[in-house]
Backbone as JSON Lines, residues from 0, in Angstrom:
{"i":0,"aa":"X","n":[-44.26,-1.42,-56.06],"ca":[-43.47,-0.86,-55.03],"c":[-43.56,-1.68,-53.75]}
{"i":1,"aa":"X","n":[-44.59,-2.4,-53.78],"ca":[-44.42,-2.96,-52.66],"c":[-43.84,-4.22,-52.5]}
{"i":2,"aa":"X","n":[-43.36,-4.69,-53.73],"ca":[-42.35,-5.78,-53.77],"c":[-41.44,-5.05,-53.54]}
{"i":3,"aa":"X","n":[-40.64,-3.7,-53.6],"ca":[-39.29,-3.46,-53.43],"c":[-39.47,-3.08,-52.22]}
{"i":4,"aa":"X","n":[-40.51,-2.97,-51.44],"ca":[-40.78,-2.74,-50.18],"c":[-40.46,-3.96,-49.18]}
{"i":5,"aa":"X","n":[-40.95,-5.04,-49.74],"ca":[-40.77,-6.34,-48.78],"c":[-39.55,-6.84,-49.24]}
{"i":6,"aa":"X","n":[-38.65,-6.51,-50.09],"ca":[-37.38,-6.97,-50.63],"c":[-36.41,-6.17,-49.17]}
{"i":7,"aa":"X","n":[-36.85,-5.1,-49.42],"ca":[-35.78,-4.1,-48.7],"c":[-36.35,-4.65,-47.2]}
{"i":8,"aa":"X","n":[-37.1,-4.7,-46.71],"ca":[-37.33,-5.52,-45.36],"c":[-36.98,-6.6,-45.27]}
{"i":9,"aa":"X","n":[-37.03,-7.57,-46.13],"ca":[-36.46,-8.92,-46.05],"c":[-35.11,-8.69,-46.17]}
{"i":10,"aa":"X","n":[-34.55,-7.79,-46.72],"ca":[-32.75,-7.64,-46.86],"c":[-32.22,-6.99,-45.72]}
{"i":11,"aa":"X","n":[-33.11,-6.08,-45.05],"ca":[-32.61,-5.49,-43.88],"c":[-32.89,-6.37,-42.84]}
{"i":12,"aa":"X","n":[-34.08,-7.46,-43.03],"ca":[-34.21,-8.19,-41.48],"c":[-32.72,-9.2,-41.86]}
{"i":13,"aa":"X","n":[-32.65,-9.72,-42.97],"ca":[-31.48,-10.38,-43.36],"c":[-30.16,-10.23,-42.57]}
{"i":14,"aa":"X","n":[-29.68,-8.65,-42.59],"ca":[-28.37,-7.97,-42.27],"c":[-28.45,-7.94,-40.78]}
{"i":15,"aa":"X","n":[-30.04,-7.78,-40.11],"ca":[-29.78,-7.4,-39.18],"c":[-29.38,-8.93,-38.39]}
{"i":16,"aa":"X","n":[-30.28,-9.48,-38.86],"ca":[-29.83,-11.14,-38.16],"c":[-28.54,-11.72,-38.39]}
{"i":17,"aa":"X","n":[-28.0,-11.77,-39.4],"ca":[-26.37,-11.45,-39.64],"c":[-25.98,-10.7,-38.75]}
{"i":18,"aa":"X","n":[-25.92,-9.35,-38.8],"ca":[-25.2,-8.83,-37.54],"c":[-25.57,-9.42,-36.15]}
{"i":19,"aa":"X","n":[-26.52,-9.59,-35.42],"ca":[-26.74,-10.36,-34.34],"c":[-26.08,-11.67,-34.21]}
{"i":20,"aa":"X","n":[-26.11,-12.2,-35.61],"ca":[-25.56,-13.5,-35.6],"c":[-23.67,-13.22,-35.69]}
{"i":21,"aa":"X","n":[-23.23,-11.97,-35.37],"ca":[-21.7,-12.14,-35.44],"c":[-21.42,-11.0,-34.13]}
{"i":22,"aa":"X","n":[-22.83,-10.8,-33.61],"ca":[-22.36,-10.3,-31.97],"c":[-22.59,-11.11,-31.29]}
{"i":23,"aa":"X","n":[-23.61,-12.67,-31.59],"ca":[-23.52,-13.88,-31.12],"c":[-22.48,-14.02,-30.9]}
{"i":24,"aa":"X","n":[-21.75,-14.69,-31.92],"ca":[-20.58,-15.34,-32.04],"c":[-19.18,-14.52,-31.47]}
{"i":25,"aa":"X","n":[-19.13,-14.04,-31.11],"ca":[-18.15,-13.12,-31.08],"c":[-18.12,-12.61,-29.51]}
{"i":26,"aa":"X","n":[-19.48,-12.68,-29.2],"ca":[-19.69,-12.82,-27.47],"c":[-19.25,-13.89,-26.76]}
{"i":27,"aa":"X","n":[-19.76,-15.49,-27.4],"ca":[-19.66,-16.38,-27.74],"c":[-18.32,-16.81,-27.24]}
{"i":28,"aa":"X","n":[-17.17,-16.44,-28.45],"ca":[-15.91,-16.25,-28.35],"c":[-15.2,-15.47,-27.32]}
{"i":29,"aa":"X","n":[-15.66,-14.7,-26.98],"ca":[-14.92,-13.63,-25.51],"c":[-15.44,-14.83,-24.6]}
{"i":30,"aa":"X","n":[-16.21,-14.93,-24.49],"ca":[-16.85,-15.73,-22.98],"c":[-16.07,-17.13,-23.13]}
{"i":31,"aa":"X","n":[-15.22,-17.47,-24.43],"ca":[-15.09,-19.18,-24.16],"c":[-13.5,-18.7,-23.89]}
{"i":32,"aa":"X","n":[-13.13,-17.52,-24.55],"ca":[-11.39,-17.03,-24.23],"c":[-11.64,-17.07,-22.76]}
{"i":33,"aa":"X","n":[-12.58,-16.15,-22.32],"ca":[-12.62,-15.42,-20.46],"c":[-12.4,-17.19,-19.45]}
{"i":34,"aa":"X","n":[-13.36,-17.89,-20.14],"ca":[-13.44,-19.32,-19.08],"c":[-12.21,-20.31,-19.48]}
{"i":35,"aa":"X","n":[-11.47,-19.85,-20.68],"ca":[-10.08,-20.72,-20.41],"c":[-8.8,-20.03,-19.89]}
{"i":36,"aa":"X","n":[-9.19,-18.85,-20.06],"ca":[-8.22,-17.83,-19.39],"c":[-8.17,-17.89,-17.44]}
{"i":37,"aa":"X","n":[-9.75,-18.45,-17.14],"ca":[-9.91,-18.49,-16.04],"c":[-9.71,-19.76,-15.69]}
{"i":38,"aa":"X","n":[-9.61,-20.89,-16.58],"ca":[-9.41,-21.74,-15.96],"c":[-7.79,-22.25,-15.75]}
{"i":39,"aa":"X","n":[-7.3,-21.78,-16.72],"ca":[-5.54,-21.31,-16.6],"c":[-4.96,-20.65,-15.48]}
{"i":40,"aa":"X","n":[-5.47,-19.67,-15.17],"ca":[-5.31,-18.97,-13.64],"c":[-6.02,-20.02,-12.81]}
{"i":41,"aa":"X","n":[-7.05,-20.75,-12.9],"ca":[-7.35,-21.64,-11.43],"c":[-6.54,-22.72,-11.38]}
{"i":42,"aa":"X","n":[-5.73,-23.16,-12.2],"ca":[-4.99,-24.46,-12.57],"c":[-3.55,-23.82,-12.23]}
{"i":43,"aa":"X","n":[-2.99,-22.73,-12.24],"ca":[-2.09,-21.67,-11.17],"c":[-1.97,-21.92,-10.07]}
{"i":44,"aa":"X","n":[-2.83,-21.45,-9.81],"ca":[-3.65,-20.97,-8.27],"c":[-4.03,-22.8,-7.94]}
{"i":45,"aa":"X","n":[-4.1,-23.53,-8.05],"ca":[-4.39,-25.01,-7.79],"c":[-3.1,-25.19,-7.41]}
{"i":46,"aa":"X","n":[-2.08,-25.06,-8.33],"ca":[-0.43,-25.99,-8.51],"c":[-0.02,-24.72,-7.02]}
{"i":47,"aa":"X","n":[-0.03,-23.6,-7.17],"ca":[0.91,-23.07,-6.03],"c":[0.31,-23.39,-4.59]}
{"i":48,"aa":"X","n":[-1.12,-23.86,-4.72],"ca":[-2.22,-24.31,-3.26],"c":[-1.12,-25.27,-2.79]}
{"i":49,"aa":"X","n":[-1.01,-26.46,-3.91],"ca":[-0.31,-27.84,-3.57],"c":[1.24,-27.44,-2.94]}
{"i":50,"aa":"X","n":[2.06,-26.32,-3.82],"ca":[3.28,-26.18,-3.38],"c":[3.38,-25.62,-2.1]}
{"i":51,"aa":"X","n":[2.48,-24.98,-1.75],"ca":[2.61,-24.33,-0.38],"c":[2.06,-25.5,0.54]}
{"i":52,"aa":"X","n":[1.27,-26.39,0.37],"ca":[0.77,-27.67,1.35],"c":[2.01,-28.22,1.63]}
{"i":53,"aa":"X","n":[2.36,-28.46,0.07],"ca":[3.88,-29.49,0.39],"c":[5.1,-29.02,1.09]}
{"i":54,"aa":"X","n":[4.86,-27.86,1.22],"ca":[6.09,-26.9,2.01],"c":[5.41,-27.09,3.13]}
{"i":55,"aa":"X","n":[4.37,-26.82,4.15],"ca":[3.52,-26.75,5.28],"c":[4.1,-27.88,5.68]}
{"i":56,"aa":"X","n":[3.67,-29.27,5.28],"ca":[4.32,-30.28,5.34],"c":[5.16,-30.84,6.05]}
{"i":57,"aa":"X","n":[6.2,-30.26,5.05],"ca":[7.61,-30.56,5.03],"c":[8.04,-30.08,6.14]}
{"i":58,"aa":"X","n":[7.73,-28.77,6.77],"ca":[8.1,-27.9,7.79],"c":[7.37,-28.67,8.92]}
{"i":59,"aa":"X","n":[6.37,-29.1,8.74],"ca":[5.67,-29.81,10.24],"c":[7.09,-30.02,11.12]}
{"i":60,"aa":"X","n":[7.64,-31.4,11.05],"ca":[8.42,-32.09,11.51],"c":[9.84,-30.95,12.35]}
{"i":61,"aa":"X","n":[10.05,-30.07,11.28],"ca":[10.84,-28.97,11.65],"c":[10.75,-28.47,12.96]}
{"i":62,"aa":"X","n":[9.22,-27.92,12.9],"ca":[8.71,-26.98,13.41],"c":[8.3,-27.56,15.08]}
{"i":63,"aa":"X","n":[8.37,-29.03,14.88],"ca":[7.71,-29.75,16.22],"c":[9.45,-30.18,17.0]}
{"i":64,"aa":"X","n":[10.89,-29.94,16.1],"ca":[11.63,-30.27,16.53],"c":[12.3,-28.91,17.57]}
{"i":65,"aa":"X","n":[11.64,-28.23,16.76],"ca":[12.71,-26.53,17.26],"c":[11.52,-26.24,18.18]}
{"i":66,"aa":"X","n":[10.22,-26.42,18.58],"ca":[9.78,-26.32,19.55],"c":[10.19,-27.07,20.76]}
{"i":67,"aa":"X","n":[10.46,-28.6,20.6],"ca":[11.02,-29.51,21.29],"c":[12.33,-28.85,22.27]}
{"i":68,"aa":"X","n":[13.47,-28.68,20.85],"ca":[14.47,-27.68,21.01],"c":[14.55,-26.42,22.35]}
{"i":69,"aa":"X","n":[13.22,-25.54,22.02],"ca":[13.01,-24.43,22.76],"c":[12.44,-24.89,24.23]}
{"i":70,"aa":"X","n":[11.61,-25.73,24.11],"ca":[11.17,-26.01,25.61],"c":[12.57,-26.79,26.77]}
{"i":71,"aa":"X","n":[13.23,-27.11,25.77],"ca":[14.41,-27.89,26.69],"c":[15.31,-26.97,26.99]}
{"i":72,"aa":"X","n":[15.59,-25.85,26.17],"ca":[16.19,-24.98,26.45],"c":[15.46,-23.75,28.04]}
{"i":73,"aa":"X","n":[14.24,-23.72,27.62],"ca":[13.23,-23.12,28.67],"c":[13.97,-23.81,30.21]}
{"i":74,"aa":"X","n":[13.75,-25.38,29.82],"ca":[13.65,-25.89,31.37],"c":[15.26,-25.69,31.54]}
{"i":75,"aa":"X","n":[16.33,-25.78,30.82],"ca":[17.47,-25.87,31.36],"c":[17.99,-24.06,31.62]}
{"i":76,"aa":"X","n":[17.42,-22.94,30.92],"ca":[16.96,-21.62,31.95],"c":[16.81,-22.05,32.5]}
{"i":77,"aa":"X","n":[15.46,-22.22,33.23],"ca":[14.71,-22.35,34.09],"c":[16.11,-22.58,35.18]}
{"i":78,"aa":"X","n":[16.43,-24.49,35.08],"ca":[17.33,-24.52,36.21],"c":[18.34,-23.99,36.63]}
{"i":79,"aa":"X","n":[19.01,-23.39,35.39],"ca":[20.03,-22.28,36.27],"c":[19.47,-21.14,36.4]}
{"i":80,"aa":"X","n":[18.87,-20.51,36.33],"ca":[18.2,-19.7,36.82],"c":[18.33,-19.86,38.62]}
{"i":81,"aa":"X","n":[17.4,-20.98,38.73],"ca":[17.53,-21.26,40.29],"c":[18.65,-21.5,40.57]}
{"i":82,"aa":"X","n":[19.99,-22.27,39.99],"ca":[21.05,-22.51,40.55],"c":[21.51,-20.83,40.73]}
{"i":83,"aa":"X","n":[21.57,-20.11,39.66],"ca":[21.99,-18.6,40.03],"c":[21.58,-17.88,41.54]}
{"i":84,"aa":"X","n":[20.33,-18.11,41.55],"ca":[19.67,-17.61,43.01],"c":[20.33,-18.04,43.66]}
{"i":85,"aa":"X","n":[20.21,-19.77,44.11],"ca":[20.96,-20.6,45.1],"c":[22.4,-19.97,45.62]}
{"i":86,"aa":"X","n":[23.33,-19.69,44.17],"ca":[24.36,-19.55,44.53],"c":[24.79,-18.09,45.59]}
{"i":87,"aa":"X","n":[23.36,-17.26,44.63],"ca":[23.46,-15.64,44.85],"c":[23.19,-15.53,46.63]}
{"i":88,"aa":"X","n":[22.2,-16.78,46.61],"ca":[21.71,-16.67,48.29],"c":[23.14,-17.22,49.24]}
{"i":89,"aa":"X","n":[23.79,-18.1,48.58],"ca":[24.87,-18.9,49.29],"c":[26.32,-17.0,49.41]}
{"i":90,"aa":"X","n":[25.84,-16.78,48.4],"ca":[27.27,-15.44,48.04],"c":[26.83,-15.05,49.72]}
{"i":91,"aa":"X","n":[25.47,-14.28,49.57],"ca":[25.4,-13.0,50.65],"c":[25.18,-13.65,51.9]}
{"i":92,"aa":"X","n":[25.22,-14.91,52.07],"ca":[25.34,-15.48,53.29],"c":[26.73,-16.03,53.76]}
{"i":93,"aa":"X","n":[27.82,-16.04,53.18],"ca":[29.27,-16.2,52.97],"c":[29.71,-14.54,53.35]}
{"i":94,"aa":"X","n":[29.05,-13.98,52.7],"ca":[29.76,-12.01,53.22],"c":[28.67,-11.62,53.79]}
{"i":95,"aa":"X","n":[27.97,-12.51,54.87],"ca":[27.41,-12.32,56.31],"c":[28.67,-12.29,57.4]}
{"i":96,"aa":"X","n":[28.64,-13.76,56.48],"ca":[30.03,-14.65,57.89],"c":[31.28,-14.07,57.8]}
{"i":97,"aa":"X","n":[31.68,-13.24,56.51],"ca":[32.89,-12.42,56.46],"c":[32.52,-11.28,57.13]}
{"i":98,"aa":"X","n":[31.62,-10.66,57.32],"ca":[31.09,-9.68,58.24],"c":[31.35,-10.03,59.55]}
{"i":99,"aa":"X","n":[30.6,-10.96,60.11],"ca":[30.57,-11.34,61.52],"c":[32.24,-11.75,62.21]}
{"i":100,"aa":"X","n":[33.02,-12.59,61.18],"ca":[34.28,-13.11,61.5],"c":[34.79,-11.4,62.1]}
{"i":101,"aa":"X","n":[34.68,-10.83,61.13],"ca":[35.48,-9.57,60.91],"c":[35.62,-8.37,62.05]}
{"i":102,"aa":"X","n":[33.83,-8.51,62.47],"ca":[33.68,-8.13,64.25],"c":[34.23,-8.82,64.95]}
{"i":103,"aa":"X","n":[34.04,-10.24,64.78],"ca":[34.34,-11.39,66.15],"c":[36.39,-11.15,65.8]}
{"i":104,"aa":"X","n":[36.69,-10.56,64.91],"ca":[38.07,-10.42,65.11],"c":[38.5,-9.08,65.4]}
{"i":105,"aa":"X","n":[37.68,-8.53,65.45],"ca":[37.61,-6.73,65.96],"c":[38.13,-6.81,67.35]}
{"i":106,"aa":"X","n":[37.34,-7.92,68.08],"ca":[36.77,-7.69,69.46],"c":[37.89,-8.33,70.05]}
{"i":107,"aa":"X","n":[38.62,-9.34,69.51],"ca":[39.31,-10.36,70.03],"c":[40.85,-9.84,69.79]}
{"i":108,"aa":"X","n":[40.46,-8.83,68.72],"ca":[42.0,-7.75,68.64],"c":[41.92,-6.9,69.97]}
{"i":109,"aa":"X","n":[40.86,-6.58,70.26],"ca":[40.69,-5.26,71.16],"c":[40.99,-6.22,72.15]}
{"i":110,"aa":"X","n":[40.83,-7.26,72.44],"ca":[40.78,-7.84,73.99],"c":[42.34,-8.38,74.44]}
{"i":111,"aa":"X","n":[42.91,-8.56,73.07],"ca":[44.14,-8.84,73.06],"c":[45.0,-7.64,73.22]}
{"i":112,"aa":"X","n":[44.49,-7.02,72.85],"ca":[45.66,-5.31,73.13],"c":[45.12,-4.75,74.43]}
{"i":113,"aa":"X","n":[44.12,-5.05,74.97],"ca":[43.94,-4.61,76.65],"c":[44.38,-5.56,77.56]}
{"i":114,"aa":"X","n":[44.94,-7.22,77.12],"ca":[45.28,-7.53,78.02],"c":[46.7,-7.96,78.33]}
{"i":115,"aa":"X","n":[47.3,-7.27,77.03],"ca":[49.08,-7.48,76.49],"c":[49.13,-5.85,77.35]}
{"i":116,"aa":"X","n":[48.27,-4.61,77.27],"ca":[48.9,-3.85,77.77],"c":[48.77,-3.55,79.23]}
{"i":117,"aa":"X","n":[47.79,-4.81,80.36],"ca":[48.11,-4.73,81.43],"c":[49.06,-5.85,81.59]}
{"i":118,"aa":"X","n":[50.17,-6.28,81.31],"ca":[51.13,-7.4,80.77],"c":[52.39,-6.62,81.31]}
């Protein structure tokens, strides 16, 4: 009996190392799928890094022209801006002098009708 004793232990250590030996393998296999699966997504993720550089890029030149663009536009605001003032200051100093004419012809009506009516 104790040969069918060490048979049946030697057949069960057998199976069991077999089975270990195909959760080896088989772990083995997930882990070599997982690191080409991952390296497929980093080789993705690599190519769209590059496409977005090459777009960054490309836009530099754009991006330094329409700023260019905007600041010239800024300063030429800018100067009418002041020409607007200038003019706005020139307006209400023009309908000063239409003011003042307008007395100085008030007075010169009135002086003319007091001295046509001792006439």
């Amino acid at each position: 009996m104790s040969a069918i004793v060490i048979i049946a232990i030697v057949v069960a250590a057998v199976i069991v190392l077999a089975l270990v030996a195909v959760y080896v393998r088989r772990r083995a296999e997930r882990g070599r799928v997982l690191r080409e699966r991952r390296a497929s997504e980093a080789t993705g993720h690599r190519q769209e890094a590059d496409a977005h550089a090459t777009r960054a890029q490309e836009l530099g030149p754009e991006a330094d022209a329409l700023r260019r663009a905007a600041n010239e536009q800024a300063a030429y605001a800018e100067m009418e801006t002041s020409r607007a003032e200038e003019l706005g200051t020139r307006a209400a100093q023009a309908e000063q002098q239409i003011s003042r004419e307008g007395q100085s012809a008030g007075r010169h009506d009135e002086k003319a009708a007091e001295l046509e009516e001792k006439l």
